[in-house]
RODRENTOR-121307 format. One record per residue (C-alpha): residue number from 1; x, y, z. Coordinates in pm, 1 decimal. Layout:
   k       px       py       pz
 NUM        X        Y        Z
...
//
This chain:
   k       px       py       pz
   1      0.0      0.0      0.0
   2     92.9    373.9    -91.9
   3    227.2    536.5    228.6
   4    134.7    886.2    234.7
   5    468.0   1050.4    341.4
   6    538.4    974.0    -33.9
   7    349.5   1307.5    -71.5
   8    539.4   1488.5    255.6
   9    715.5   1650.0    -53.9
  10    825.6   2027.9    -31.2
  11    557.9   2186.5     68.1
  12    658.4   2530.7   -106.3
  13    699.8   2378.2   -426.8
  14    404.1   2235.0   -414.3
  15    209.1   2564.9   -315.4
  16    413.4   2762.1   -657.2
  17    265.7   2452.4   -875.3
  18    -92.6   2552.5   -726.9
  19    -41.0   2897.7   -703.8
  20    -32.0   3027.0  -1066.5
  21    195.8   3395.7  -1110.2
  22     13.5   3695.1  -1101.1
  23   -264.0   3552.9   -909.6
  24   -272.2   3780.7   -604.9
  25   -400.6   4176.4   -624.0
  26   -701.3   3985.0   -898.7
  27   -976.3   4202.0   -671.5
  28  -1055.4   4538.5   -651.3
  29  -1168.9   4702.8   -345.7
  30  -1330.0   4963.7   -557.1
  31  -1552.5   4720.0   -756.6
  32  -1927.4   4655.6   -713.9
  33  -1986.3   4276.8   -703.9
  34  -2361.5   4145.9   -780.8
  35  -2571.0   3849.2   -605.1
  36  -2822.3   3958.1   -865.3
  37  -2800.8   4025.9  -1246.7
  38  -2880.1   4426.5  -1245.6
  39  -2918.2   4656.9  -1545.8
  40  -2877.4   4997.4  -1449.1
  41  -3048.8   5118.0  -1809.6
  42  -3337.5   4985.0  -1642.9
  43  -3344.6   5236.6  -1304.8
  44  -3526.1   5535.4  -1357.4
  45  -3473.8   5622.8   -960.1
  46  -3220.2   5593.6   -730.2
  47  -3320.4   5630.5   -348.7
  48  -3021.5   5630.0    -84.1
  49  -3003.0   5626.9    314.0
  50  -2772.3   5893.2    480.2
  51  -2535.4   5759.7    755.5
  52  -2248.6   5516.5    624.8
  53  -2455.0   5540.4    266.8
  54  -2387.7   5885.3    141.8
  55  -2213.4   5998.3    462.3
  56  -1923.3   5769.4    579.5
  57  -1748.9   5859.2    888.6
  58  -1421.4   5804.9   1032.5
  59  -1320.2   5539.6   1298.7
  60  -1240.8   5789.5   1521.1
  61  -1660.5   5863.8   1558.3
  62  -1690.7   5523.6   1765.7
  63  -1398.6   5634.3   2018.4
  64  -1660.6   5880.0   2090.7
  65  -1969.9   5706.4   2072.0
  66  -1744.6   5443.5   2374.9
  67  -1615.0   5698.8   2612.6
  68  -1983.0   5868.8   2603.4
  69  -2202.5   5580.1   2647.4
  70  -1936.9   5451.1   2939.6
  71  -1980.8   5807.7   3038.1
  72  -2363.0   5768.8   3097.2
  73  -2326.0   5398.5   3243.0
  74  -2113.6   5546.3   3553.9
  75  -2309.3   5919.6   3589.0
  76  -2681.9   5820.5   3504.6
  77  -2669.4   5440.9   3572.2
  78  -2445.3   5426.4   3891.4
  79  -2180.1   5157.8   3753.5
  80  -1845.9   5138.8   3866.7
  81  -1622.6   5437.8   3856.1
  82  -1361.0   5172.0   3750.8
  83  -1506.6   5153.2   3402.7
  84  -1339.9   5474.6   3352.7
  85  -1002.4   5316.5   3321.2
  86  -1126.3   5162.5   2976.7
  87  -1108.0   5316.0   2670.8
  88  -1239.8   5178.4   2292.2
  89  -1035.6   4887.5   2164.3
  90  -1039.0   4945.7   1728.8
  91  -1072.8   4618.5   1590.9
  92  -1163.3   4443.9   1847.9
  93  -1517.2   4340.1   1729.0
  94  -1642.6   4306.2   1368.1
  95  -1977.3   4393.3   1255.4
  96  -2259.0   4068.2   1192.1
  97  -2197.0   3917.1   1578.2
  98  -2446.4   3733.0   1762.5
  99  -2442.2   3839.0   2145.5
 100  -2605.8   3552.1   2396.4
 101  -2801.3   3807.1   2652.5
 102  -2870.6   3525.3   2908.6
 103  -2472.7   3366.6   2847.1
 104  -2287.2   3683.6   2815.9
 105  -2136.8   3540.4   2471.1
 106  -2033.6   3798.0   2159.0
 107  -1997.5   3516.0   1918.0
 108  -1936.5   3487.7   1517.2
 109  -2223.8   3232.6   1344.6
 110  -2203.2   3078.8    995.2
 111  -2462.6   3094.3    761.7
 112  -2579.4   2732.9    916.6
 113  -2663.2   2828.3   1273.4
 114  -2299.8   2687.4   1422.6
 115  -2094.4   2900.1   1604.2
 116  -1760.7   2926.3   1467.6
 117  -1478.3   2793.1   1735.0
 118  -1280.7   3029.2   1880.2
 119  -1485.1   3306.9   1790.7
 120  -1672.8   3301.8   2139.5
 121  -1608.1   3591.7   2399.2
 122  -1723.5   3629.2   2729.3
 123  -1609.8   4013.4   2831.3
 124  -1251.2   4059.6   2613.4
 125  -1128.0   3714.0   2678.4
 126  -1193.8   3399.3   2433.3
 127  -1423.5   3091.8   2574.9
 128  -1271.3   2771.9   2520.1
 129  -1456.0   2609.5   2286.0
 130  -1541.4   2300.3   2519.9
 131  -1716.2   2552.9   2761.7
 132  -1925.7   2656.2   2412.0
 133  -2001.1   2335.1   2363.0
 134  -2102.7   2214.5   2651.4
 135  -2303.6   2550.8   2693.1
 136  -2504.5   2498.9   2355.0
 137  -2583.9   2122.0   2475.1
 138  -2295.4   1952.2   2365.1
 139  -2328.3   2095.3   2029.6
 140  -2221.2   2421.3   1833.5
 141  -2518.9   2434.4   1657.4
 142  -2769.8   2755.0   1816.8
 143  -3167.6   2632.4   1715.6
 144  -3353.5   2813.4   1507.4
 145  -3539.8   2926.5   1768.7
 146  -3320.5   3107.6   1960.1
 147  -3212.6   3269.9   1657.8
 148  -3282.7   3600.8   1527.6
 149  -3565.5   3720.0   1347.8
 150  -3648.3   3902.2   1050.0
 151  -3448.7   4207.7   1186.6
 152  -3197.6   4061.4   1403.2
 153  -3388.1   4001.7   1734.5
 154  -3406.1   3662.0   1889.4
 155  -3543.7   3533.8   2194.6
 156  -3235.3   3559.4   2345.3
 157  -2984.7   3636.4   2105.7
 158  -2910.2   3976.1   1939.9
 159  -2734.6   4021.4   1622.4
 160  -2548.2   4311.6   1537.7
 161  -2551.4   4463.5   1211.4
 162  -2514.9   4824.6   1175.4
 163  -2168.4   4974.1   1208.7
 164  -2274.7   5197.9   1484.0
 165  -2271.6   4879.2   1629.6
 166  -1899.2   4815.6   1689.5
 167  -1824.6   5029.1   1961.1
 168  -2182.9   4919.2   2147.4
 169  -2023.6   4525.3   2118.0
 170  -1686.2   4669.8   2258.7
 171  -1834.7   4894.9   2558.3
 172  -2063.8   4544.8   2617.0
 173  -1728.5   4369.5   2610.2
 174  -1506.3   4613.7   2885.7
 175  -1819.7   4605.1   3123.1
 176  -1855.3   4235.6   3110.4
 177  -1469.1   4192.5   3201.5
 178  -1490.7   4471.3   3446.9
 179  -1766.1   4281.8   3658.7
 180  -1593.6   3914.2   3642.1
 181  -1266.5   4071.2   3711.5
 182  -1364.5   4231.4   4025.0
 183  -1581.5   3947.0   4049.5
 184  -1892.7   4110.3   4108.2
 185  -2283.9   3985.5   4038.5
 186  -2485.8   4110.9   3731.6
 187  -2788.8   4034.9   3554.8
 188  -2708.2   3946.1   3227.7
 189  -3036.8   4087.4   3095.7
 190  -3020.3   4410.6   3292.7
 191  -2644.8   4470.6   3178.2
 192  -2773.6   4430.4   2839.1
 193  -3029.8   4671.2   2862.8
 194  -2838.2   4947.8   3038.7
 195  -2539.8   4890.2   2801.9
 196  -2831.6   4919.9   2499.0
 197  -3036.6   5241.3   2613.7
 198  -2659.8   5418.2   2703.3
 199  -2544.1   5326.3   2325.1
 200  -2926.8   5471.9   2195.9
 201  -2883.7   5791.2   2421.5
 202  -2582.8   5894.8   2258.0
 203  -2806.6   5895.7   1920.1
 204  -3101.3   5968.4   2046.3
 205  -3027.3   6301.8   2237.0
 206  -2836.6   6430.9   1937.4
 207  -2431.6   6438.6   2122.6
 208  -2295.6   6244.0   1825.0
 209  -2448.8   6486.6   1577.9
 210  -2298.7   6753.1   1751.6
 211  -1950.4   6606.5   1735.8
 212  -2014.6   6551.9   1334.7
 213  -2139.8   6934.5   1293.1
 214  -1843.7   7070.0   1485.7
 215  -1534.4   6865.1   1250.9
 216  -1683.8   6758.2    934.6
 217  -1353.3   6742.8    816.6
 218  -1247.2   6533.5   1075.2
 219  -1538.2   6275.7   1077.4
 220  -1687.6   6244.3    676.8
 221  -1486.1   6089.7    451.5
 222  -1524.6   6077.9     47.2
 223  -1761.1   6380.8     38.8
 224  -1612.6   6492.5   -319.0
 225  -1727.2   6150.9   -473.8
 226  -2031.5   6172.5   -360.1
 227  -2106.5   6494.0   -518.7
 228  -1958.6   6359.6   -852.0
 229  -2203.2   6032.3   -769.1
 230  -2568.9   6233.7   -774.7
 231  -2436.7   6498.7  -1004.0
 232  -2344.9   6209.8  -1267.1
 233  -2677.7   6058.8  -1218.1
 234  -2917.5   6382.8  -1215.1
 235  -2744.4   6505.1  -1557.0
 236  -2858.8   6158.4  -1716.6
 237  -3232.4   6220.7  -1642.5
 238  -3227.2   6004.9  -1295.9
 239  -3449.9   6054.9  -1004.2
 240  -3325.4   6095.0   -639.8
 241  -3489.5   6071.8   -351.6
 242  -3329.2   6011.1     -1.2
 243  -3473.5   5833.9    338.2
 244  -3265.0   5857.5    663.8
 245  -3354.5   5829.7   1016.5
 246  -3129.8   6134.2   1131.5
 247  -3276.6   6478.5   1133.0
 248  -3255.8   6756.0    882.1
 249  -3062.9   6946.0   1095.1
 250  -2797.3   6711.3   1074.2
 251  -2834.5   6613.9    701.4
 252  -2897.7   6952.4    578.1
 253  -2544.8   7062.2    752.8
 254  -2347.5   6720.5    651.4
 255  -2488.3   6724.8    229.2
 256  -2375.8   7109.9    239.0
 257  -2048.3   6991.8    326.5
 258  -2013.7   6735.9     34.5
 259  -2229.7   6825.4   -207.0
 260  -2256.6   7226.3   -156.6
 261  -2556.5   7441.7     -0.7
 262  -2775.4   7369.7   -339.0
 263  -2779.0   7013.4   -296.5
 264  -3139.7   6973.5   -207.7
 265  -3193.1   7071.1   -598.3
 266  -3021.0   6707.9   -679.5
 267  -3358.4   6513.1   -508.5
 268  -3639.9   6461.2   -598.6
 269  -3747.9   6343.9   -253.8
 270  -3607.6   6389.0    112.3
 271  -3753.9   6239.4    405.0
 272  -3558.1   6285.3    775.3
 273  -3620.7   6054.2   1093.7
 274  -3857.4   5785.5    855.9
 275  -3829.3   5557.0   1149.9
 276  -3679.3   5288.8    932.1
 277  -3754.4   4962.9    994.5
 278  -4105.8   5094.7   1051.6
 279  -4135.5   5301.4    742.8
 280  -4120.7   5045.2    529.0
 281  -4402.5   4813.4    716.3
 282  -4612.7   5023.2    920.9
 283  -4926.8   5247.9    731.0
 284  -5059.4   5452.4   1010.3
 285  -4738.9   5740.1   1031.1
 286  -4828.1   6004.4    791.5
 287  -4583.3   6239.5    602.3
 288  -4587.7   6551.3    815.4
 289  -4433.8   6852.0    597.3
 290  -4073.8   7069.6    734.4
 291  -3988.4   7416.2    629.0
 292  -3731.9   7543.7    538.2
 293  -3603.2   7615.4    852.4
 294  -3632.5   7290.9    979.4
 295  -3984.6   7358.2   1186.8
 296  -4254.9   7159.9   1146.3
 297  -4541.1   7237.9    933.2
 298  -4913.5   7124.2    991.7
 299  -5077.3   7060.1    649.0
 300  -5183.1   6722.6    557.1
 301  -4975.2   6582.1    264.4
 302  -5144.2   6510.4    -51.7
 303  -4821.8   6494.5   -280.1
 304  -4483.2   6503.6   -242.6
 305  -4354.0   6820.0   -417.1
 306  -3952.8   6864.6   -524.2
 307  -3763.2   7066.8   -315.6
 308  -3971.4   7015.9    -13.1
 309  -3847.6   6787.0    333.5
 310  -4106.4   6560.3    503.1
 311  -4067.9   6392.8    783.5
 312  -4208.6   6052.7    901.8
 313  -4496.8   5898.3    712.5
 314  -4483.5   5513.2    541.4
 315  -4313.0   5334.4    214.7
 316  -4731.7   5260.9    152.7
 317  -4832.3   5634.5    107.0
 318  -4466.5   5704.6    -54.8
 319  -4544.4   5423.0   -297.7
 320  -4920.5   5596.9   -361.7
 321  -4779.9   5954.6   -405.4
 322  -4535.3   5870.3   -634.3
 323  -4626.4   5573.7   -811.6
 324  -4209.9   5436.4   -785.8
 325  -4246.3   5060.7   -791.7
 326  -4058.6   4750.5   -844.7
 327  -3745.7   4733.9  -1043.2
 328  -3691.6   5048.2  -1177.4
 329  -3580.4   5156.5   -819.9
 330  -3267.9   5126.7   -660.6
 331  -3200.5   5161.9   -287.5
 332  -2863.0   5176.9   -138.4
 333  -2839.8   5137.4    234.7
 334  -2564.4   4993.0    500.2
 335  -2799.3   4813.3    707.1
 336  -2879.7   4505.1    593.2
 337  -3239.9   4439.7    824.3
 338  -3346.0   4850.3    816.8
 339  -3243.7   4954.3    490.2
 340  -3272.6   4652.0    228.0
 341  -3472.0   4332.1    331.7
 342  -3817.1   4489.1    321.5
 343  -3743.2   4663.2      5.7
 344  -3665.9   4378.4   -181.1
 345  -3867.3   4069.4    -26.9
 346  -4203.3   4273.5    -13.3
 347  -4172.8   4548.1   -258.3
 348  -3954.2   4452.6   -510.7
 349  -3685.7   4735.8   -554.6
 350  -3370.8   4640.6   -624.2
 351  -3109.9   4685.8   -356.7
 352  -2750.1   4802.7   -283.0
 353  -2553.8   4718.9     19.6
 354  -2275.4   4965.2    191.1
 355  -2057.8   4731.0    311.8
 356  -1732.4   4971.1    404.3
 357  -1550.2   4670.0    542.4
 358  -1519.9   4539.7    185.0
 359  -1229.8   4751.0    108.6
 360  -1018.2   4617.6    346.9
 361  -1056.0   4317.8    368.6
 362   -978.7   4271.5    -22.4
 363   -664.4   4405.3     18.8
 364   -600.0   4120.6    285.6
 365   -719.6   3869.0      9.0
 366   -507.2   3992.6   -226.4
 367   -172.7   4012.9    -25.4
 368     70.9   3740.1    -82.5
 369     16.6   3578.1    266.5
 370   -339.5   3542.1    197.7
 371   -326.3   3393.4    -82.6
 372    -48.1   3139.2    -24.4
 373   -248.4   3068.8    310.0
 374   -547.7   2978.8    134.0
 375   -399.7   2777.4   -146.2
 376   -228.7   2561.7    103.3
 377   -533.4   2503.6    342.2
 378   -746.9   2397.8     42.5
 379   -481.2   2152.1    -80.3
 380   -430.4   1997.8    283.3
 381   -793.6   1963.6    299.1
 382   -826.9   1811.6    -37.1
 383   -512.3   1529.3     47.1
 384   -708.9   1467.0    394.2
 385  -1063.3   1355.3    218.9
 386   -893.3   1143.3    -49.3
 387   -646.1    958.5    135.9
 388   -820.5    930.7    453.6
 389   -866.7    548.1    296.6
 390   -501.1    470.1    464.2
 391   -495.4    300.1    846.8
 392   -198.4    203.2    853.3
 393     -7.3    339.0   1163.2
 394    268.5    569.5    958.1
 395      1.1    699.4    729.3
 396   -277.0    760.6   1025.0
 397     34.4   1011.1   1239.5
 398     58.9   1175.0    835.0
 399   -282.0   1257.6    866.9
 400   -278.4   1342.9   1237.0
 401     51.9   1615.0   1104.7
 402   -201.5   1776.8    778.1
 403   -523.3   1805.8   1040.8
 404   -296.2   1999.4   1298.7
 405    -93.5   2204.8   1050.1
 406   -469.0   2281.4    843.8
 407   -544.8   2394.1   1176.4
 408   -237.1   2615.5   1190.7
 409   -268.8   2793.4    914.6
 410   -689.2   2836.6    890.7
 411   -640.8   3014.4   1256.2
 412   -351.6   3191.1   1063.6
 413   -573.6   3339.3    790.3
 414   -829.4   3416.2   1043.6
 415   -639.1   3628.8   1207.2
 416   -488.5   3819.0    931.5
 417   -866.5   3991.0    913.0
 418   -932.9   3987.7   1265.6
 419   -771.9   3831.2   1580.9
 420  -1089.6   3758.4   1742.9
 421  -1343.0   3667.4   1510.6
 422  -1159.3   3689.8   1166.3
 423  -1372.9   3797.6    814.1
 424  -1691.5   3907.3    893.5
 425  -1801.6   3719.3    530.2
 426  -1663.8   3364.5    582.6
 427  -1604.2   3123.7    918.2
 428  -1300.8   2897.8    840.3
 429  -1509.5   2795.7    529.9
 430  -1883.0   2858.2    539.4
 431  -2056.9   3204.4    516.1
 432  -2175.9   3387.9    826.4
 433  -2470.9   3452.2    934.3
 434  -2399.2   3834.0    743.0
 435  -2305.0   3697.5    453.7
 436  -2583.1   3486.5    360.9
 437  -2805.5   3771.4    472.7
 438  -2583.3   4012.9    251.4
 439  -2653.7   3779.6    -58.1
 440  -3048.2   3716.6     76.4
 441  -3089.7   4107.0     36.0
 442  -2877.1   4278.6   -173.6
 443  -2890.7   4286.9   -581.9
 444  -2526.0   4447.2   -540.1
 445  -2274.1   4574.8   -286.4
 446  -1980.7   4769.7   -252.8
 447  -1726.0   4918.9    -60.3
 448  -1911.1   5317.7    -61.2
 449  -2140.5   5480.5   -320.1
 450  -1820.6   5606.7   -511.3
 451  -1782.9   5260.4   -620.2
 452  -2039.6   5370.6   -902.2
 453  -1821.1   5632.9  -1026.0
 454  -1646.1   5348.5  -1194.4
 455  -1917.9   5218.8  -1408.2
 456  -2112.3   5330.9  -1708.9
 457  -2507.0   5436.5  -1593.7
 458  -2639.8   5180.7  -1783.3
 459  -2410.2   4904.8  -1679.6
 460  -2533.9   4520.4  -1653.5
 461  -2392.2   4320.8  -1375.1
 462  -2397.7   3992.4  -1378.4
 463  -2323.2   3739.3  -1104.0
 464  -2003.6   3512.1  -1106.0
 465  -2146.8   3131.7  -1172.0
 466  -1983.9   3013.9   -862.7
 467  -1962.7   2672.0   -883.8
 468  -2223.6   2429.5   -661.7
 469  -2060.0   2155.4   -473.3
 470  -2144.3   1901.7   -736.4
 471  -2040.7   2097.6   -988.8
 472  -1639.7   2161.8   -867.8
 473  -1522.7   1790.2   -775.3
 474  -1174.0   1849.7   -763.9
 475   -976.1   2018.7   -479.0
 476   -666.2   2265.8   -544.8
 477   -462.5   1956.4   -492.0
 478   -517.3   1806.4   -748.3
 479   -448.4   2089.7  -1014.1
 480    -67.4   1980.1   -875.4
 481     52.8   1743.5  -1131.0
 482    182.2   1500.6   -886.3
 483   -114.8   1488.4   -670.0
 484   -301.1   1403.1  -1003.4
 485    -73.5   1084.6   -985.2
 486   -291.1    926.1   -712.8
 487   -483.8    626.1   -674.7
 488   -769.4    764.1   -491.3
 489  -1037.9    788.2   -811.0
 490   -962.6    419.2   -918.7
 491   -974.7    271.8   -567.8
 492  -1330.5    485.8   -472.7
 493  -1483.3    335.5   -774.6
 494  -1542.2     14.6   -618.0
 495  -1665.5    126.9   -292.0
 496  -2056.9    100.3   -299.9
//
């Protein structure tokens, strides 16, 4: 019988035989990628949200949004002065986590309900993943059940999905290893709460927008592009219309910035503090009319004129008013559960996700280390499932040496994105739980809405075939010319 250490060749010549030259820097972060075949000849309108859709801020704006809410935790709530001593931690979370409210785990789920080893946190310190097991019932696997609903709310699990969201996960984080630290008593659902309506005040009572007005410079990024973006799309006949849940205020101040004190002649439409998820489900708000001032006006809305700002009201009366339906619209929007998934399951626009991350973490995929990393795991993976066949005692330890090392190096590529809970697209192989919603909701996505700078208005996209599992057989291993050299396809035809 083969022994497999025939195969224990050198490993880096086998990864340049699998790894082709040129292959790495084959993405672009500036790209829009499709789930859905899209014609843009065929959008008439073009509808957009405000925060992190035409306004994307700096990192620096959750630094804030952390030392405030801790703020209000210790002055309003009566926590521990000692919170004080912690400050936001960039990168520590990623955005798409699931957060256990009665287990105090922040924890990264694939697209198949299992949590993703390793990626469990109780406070800022990792769970061994025997504790998660044991926790979940001796499985990884959370029930449907328990997970979240149509907008991210479960039972008893939360999922986080708006970037606001990171420094909320990482403020829930320091508090959590504050109290077990000092070993003091809380109640998970309490903590939760307090942590929640501290993160909402901050929003609610208008501090951040205050921060934003004061440096615009300082916290928006890419405001040229997005004046070239609506400008491009008004001089080629397009509608605009834009629905945000932030006030006018705070939108008039931040589009004057980017797009210059006339930009309210680029839409069509503009509609301030829509309560969004609502707005799109619920028919009883109705559009209440602002001047232009900002002050609210008291006339009952029987159209929706140019030029004017309404506030409120429902996608129902929107739809009635204006008679925009179905496919010739396109929203863009960053949240995946407010902005897109009623759009596109129950009225039929088509849909574009912000997804800022993006940019980043294609440059990771195309760096050499990436790619390398990748190209090995797949081939390690590919030898382990064909020549698992072998018992014999040297060739069981060979296997034993490629499950630890594929260990090695898919912990290795994990961490390259993030140290805690890697890519928020892909577990070690699956999608997560975001990704499969990103796909579920969006037509296309993209890094920012600049991305559409780089593509002709009528532009078709069309979605990559990606191969099913039955149709892509072979493993990266066996593109090597010696690994086509095994057995293992003659010996598997006579097992029944």
């Amino acid at each position: 019988m083969m022994m497999l250490s025939v195969f224990l060749t050198s490993p880096l010549s086998l990864l340049l035989d699998l790894l082709p030259p040129g292959v790495c820097n084959l993405l672009n972060p500036a790209a829009i990628y499709a789930n859905n075949e899209i014609s843009l000849a065929d959008v008439e309108i073009y509808g957009f949200d405000y925060d992190y859709t035409l306004a994307q801020y700096s990192n620096l704006l959750h630094s804030m949004i952390f030392n405030t809410a801790r703020d209000i935790l210790i002055e309003q709530f009566k926590y521990p002065e000692g919170l004080g001593k912690y400050d936001y931690i960039p990168g520590f979370a990623i955005r798409g986590l699931h957060y256990d409210v009665q287990k105090s785990l922040l924890m990264k789920i694939d697209a198949f309900h299992y949590v993703q080893l390793g990626t469990a946190y109780r406070g800022l310190k990792p769970v061994p993943d025997e504790e998660v097991i044991e926790l979940y019932g001796g499985t990884q696997h959370i029930p449907l059940y328990q997970m979240s609903d149509f907008y991210g709310k479960g039972p008893s699990l939360k999922q986080f999905m708006d970037i606001f969201s990171l420094p909320e996960m990482t403020l829930l984080s320091s508090v959590i290893d504050y109290f077990i630290t000092h070993g003091i008593e809380f109640d998970q659902v309490h903590l939760y709460k307090d942590i929640s309506d501290a993160i909402r005040d901050v929003h609610v009572k208008g501090v951040m927008y205050k921060w934003i007005e004061k440096d615009m410079e300082q916290y928006i990024l890419h405001g040229d592009e997005i004046y070239a973006v609506l400008n491009r799309l008004v001089n080629h006949k397009k509608k605009l219309f834009l629905i945000t849940n932030s006030p006018f205020s705070f939108v008039d101040k931040g589009m004057k910035h980017m797009v210059g004190k006339n930009w309210r002649d680029l839409f069509d439409m503009v509609i301030v503090q829509a309560d969004k998820p609502n707005f799109f489900t619920d028919r009883r708000k109705p559009f209440r009319k602002l001047d232009d001032k900002g002050s609210l006006q008291w006339d009952k809305i029987n159209q929706l004129e140019k030029g004017k700002i309404y506030k409120e009201g429902n996608l129902f009366d929107f739809l009635r008013l204006t008679g925009w339906r179905g496919s010739k619209v396109l929203y863009f929007g960053d949240h995946l559960y407010s902005d897109l998934a009623d759009l596109m399951l129950r009225h039929g626009w088509r849909t574009g996700a912000i997804v800022p991350e993006l940019e980043t973490e294609i440059r990771i995929i195309n760096t050499e280390q990436y790619m390398h990393s990748l190209t090995w795991q797949q081939a390690l993976t590919g030898l382990l499932e064909r020549m698992q066949m072998y018992q014999d005692a040297e060739s069981k330890q060979v296997l034993l040496e490629w499950m630890k090392e594929r260990q090695e190096i898919r912990s290795l590529t994990k961490n390259l994105f993030n140290p805690q809970f890697g890519s928020i697209f892909r577990t070690f192989h699956n999608p997560t739980y975001f990704s499969r919603r990103l796909v579920r909701f969006s037509d296309i996505y993209m890094a920012s809405i600049s991305c559409l700078l780089n593509y002709d208005v009528n532009f078709t996209f069309y979605p990559r075939r990606t191969p099913l599992q039955h149709e892509a057989p072979l493993w990266m291993d066996q593109l090597c010319t010696g690994c086509m050299k095994t057995p293992f396809l003659e010996e598997m035809v006579h097992i029944r």
